[in-house]
Structure formats: structure tokens, C-alpha cells
mmCIF file of the N, C-alpha and C atoms, coordinates in Angstrom:
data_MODEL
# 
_entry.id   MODEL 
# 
loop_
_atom_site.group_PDB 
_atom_site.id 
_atom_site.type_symbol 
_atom_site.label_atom_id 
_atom_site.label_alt_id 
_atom_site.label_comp_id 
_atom_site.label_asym_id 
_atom_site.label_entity_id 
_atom_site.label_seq_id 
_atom_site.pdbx_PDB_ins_code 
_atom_site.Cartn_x 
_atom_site.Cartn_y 
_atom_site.Cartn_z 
_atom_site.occupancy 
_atom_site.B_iso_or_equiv 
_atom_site.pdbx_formal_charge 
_atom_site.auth_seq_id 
_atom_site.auth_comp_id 
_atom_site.auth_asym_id 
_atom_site.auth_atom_id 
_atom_site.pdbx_PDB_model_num 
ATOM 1   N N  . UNK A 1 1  ? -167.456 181.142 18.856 1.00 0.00 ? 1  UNK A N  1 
ATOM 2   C CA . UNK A 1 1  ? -166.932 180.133 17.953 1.00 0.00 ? 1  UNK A CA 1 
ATOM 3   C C  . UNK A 1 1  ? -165.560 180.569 17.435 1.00 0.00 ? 1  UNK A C  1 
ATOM 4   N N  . UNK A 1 2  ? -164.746 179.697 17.239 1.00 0.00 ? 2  UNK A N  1 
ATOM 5   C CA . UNK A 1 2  ? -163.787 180.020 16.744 1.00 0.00 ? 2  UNK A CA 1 
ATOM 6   C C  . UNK A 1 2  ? -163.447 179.016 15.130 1.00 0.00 ? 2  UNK A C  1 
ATOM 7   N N  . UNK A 1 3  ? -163.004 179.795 14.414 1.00 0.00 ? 3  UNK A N  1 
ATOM 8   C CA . UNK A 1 3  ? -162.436 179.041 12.893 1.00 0.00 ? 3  UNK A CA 1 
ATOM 9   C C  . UNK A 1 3  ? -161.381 177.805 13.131 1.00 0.00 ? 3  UNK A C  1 
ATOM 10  N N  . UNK A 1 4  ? -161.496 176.316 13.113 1.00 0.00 ? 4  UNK A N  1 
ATOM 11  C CA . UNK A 1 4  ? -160.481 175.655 13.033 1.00 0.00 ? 4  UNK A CA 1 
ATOM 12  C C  . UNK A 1 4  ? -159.619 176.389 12.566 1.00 0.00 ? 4  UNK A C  1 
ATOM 13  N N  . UNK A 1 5  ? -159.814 176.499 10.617 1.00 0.00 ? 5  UNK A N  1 
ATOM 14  C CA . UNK A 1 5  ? -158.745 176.411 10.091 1.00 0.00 ? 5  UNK A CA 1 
ATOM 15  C C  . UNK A 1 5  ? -157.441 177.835 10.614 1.00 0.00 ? 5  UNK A C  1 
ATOM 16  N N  . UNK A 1 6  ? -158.398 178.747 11.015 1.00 0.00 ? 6  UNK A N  1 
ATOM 17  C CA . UNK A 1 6  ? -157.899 180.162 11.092 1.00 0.00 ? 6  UNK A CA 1 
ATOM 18  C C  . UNK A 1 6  ? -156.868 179.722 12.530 1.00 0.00 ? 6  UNK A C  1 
ATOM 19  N N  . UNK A 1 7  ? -157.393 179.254 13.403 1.00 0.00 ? 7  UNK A N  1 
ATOM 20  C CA . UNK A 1 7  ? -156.696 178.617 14.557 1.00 0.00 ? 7  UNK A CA 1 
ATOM 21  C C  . UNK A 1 7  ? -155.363 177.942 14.534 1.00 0.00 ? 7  UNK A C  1 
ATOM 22  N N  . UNK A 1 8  ? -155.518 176.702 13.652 1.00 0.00 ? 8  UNK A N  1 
ATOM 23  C CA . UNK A 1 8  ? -154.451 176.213 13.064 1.00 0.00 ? 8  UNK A CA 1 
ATOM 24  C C  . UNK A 1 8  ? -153.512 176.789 12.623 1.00 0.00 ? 8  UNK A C  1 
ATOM 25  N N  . UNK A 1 9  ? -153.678 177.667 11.291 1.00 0.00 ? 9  UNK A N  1 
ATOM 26  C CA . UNK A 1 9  ? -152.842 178.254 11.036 1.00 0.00 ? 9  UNK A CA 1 
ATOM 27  C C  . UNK A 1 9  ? -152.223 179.181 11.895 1.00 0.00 ? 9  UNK A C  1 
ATOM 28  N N  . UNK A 1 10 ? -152.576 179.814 12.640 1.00 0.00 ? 10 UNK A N  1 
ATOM 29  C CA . UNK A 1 10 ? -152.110 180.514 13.668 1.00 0.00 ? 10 UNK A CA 1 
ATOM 30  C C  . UNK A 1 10 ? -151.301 179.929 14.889 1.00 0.00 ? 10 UNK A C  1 
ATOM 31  N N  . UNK A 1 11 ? -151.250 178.673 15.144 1.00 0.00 ? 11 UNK A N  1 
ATOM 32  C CA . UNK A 1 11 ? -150.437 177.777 15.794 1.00 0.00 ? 11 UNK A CA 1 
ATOM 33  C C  . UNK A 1 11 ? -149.291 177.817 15.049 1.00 0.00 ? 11 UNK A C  1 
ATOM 34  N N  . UNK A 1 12 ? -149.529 176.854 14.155 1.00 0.00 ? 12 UNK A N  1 
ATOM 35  C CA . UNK A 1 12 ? -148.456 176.810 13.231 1.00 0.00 ? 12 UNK A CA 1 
ATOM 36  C C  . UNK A 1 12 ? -147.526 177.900 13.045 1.00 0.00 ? 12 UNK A C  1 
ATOM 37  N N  . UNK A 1 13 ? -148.080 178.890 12.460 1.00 0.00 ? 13 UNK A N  1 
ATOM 38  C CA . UNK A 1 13 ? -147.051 180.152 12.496 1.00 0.00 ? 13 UNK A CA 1 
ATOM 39  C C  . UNK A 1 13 ? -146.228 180.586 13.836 1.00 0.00 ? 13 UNK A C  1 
ATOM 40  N N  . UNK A 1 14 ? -146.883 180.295 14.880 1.00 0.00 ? 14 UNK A N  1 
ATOM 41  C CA . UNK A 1 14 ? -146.094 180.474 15.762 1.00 0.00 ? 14 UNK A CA 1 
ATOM 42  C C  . UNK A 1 14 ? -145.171 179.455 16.079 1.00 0.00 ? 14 UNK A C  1 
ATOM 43  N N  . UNK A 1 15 ? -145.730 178.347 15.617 1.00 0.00 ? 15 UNK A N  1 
ATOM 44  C CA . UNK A 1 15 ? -144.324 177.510 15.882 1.00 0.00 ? 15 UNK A CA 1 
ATOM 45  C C  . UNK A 1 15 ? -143.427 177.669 15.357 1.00 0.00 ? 15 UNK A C  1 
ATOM 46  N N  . UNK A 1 16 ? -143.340 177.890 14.115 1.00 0.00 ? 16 UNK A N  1 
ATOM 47  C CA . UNK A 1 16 ? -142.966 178.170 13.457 1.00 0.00 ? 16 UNK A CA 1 
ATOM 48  C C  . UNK A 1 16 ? -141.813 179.147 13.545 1.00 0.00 ? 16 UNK A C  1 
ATOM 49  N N  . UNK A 1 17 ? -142.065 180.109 13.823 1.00 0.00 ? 17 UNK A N  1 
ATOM 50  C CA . UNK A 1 17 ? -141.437 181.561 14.749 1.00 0.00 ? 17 UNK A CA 1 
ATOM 51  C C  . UNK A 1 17 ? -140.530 181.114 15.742 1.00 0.00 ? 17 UNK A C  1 
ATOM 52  N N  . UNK A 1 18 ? -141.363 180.351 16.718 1.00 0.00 ? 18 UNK A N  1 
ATOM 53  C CA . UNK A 1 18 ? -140.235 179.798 17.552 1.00 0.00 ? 18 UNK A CA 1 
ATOM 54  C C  . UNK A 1 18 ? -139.075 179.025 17.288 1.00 0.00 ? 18 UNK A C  1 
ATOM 55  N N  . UNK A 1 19 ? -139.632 178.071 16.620 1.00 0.00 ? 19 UNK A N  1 
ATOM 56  C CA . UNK A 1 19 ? -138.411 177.347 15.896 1.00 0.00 ? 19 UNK A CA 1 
ATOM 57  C C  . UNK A 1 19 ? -137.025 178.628 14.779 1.00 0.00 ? 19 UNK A C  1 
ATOM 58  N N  . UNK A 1 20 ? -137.301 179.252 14.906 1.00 0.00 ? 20 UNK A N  1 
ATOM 59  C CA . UNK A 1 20 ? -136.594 180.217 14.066 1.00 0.00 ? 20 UNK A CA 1 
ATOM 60  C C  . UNK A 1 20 ? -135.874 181.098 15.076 1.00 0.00 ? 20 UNK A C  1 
ATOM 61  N N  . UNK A 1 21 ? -136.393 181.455 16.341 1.00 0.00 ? 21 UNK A N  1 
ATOM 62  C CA . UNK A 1 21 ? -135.628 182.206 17.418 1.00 0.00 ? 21 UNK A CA 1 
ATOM 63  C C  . UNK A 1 21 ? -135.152 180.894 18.329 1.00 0.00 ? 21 UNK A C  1 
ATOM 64  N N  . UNK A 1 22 ? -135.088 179.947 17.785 1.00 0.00 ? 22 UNK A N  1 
ATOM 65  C CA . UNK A 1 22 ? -134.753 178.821 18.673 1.00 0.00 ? 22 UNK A CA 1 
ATOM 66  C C  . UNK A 1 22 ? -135.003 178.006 19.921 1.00 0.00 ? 22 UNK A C  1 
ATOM 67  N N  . UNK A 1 23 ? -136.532 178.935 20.546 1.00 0.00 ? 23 UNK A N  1 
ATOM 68  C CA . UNK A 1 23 ? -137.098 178.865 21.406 1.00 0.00 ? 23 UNK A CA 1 
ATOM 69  C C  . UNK A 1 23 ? -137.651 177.674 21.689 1.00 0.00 ? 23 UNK A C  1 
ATOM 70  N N  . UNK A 1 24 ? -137.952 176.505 20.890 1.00 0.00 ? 24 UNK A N  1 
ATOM 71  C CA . UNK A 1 24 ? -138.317 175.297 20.883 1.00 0.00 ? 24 UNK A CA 1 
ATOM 72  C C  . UNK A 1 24 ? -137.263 174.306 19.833 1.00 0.00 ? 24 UNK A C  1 
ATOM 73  N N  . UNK A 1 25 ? -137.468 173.046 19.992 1.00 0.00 ? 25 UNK A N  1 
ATOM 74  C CA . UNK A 1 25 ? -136.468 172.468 19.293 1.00 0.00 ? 25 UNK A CA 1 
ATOM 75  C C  . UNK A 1 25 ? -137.119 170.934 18.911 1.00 0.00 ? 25 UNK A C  1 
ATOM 76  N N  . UNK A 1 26 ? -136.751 170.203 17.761 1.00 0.00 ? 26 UNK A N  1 
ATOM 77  C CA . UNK A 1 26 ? -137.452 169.075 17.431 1.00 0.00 ? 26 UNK A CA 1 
ATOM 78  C C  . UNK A 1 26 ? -136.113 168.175 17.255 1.00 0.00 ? 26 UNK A C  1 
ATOM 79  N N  . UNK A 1 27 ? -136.082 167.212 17.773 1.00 0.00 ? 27 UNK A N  1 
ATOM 80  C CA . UNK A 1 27 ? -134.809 166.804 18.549 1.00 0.00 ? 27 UNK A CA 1 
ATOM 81  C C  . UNK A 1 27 ? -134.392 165.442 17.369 1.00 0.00 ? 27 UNK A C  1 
ATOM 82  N N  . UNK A 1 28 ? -135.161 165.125 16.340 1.00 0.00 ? 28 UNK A N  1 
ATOM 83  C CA . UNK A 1 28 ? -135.102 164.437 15.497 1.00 0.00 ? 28 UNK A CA 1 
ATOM 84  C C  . UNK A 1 28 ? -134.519 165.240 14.288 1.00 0.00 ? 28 UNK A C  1 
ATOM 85  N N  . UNK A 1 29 ? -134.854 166.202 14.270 1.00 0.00 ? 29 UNK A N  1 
ATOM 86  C CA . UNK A 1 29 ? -134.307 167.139 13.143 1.00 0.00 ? 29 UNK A CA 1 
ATOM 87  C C  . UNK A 1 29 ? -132.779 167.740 12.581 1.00 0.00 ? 29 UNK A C  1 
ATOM 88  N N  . UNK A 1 30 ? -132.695 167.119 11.479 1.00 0.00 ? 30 UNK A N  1 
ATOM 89  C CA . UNK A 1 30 ? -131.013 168.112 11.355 1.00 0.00 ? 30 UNK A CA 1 
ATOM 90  C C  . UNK A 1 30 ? -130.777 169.208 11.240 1.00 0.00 ? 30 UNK A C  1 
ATOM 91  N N  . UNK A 1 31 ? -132.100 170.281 10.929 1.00 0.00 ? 31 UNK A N  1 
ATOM 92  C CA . UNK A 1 31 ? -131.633 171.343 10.864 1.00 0.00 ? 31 UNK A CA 1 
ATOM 93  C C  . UNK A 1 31 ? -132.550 172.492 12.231 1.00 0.00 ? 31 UNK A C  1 
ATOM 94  N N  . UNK A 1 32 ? -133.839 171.688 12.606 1.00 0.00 ? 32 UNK A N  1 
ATOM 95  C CA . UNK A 1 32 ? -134.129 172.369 13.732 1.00 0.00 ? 32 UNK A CA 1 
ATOM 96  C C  . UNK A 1 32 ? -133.312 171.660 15.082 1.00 0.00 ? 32 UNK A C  1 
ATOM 97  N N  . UNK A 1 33 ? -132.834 171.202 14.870 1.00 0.00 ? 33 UNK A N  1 
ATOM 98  C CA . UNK A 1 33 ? -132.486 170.352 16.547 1.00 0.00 ? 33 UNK A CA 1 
ATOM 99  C C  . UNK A 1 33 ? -131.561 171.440 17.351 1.00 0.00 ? 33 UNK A C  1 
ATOM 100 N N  . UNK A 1 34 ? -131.243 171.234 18.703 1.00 0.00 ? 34 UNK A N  1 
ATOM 101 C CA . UNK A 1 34 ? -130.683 172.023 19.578 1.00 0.00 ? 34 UNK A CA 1 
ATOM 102 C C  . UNK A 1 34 ? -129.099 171.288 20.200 1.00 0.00 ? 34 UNK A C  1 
ATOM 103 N N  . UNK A 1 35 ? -128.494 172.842 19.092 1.00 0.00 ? 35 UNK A N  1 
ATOM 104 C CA . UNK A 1 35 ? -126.902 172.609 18.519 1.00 0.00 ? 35 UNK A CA 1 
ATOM 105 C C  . UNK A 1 35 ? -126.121 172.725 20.381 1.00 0.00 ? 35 UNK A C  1 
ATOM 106 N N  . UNK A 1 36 ? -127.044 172.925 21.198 1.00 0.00 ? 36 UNK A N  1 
ATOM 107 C CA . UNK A 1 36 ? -126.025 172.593 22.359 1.00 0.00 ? 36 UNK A CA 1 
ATOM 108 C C  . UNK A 1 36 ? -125.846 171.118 22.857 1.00 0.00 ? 36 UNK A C  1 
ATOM 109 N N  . UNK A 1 37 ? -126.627 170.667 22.525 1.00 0.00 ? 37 UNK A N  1 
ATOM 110 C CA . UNK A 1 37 ? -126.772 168.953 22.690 1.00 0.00 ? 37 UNK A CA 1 
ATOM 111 C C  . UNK A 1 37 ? -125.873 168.313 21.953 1.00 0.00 ? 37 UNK A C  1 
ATOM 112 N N  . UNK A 1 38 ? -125.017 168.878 20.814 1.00 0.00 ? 38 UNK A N  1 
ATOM 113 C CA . UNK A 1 38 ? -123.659 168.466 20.873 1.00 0.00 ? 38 UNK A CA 1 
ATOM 114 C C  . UNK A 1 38 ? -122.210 168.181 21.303 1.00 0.00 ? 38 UNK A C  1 
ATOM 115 N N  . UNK A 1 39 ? -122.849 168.974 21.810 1.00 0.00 ? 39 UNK A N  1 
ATOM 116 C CA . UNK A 1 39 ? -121.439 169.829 23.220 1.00 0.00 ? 39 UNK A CA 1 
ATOM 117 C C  . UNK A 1 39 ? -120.947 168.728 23.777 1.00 0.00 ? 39 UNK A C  1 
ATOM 118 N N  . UNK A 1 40 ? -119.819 169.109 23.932 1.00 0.00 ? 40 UNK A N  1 
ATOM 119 C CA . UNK A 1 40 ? -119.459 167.668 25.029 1.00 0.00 ? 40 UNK A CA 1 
ATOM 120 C C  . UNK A 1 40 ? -119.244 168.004 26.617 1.00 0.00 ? 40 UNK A C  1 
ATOM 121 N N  . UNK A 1 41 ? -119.564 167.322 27.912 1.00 0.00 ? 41 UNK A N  1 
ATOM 122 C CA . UNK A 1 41 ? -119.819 167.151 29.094 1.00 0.00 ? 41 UNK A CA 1 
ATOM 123 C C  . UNK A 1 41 ? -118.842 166.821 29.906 1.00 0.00 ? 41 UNK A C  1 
ATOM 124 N N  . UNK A 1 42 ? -118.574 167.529 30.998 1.00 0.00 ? 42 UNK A N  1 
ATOM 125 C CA . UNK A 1 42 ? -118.248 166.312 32.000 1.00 0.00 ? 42 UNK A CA 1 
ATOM 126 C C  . UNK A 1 42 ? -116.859 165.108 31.826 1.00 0.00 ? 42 UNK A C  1 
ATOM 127 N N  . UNK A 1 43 ? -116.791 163.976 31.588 1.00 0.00 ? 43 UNK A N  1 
ATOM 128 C CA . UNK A 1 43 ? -115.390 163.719 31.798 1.00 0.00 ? 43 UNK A CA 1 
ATOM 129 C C  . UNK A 1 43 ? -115.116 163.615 30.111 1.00 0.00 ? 43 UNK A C  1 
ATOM 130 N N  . UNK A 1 44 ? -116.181 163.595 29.225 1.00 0.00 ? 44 UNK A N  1 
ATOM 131 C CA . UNK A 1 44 ? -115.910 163.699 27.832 1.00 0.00 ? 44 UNK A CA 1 
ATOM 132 C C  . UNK A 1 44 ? -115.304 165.564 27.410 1.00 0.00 ? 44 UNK A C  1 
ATOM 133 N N  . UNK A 1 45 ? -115.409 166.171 28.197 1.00 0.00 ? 45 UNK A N  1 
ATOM 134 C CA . UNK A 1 45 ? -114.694 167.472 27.854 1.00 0.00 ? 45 UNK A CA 1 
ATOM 135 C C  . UNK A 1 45 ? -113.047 167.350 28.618 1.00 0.00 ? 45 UNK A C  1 
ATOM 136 N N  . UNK A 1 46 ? -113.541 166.818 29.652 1.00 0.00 ? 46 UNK A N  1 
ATOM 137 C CA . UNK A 1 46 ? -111.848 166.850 30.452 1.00 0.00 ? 46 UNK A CA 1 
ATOM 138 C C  . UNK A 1 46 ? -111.349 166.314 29.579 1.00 0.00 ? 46 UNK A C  1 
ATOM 139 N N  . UNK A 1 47 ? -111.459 165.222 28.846 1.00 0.00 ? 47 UNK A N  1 
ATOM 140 C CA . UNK A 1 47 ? -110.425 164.308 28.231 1.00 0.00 ? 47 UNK A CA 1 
ATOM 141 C C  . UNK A 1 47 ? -110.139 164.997 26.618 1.00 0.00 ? 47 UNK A C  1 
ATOM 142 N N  . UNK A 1 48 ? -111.419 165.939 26.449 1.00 0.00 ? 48 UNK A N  1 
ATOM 143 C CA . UNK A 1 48 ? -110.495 166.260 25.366 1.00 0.00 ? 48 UNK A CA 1 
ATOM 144 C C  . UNK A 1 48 ? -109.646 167.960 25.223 1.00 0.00 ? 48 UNK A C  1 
ATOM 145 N N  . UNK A 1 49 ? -109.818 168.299 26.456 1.00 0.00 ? 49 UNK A N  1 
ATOM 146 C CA . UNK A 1 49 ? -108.834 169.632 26.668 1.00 0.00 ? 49 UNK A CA 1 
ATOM 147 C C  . UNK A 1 49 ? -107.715 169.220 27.227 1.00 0.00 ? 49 UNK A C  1 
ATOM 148 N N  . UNK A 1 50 ? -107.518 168.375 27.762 1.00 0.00 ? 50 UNK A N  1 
ATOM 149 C CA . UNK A 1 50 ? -106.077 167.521 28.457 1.00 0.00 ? 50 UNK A CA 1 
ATOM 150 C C  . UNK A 1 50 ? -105.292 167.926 26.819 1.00 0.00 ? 50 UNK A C  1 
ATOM 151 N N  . UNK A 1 51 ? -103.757 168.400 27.345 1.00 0.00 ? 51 UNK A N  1 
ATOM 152 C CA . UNK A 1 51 ? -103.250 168.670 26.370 1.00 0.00 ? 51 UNK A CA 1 
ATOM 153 C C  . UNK A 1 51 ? -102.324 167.076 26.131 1.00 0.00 ? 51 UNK A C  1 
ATOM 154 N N  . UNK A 1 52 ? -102.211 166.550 24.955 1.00 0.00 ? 52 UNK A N  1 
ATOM 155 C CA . UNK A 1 52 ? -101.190 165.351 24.739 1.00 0.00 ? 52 UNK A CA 1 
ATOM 156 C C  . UNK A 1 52 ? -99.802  165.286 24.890 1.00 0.00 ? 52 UNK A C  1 
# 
């Protein structure tokens, strides 16, 4: 048998953890979300290193 609650909590903490080494990411979030998904790509980077 195992303890729900003891289980749970033990999930949790690890998510927890992860979210802190950045290992997972919640993509709705402003402060967990994954800061490379800002980045810009492809012809949105060409256009903005082109010097004016």
C-alpha cells in the first residue's frame, strides 16, 4: 500500500524542483514559462540584425 497523501506530496515536491532547475515549464505562466520561447527565429531575427 502506499499513502495517497505521502505520494502526492512527493510529486509535488518534485515538480516543484524541476520547475526551479528549469527542467519543465508551464507555458501559461509569467514567471515559470520557458524564457527561450521569446527568442526570435528565422526571418524575424534576420530582420532585426540587418543593420539600418
Amino acid at each position: 500500500m502506499v499513502d495517497k497523501a505521502g505520494w502526492e506530496f512527493c510529486v509535488g515536491e518534485r515538480f516543484h524542483r524541476a520547475l526551479l532547475r528549469r527542467d519543465v515549464y508551464a507555458a501559461t505562466s509569467t514567471r515559470w514559462r520557458d524564457p527561450r520561447a521569446q527568442l526570435l527565429d528565422g526571418p524575424a531575427w534576420v530582420a532585426a540584425i540587418r543593420p539600418r
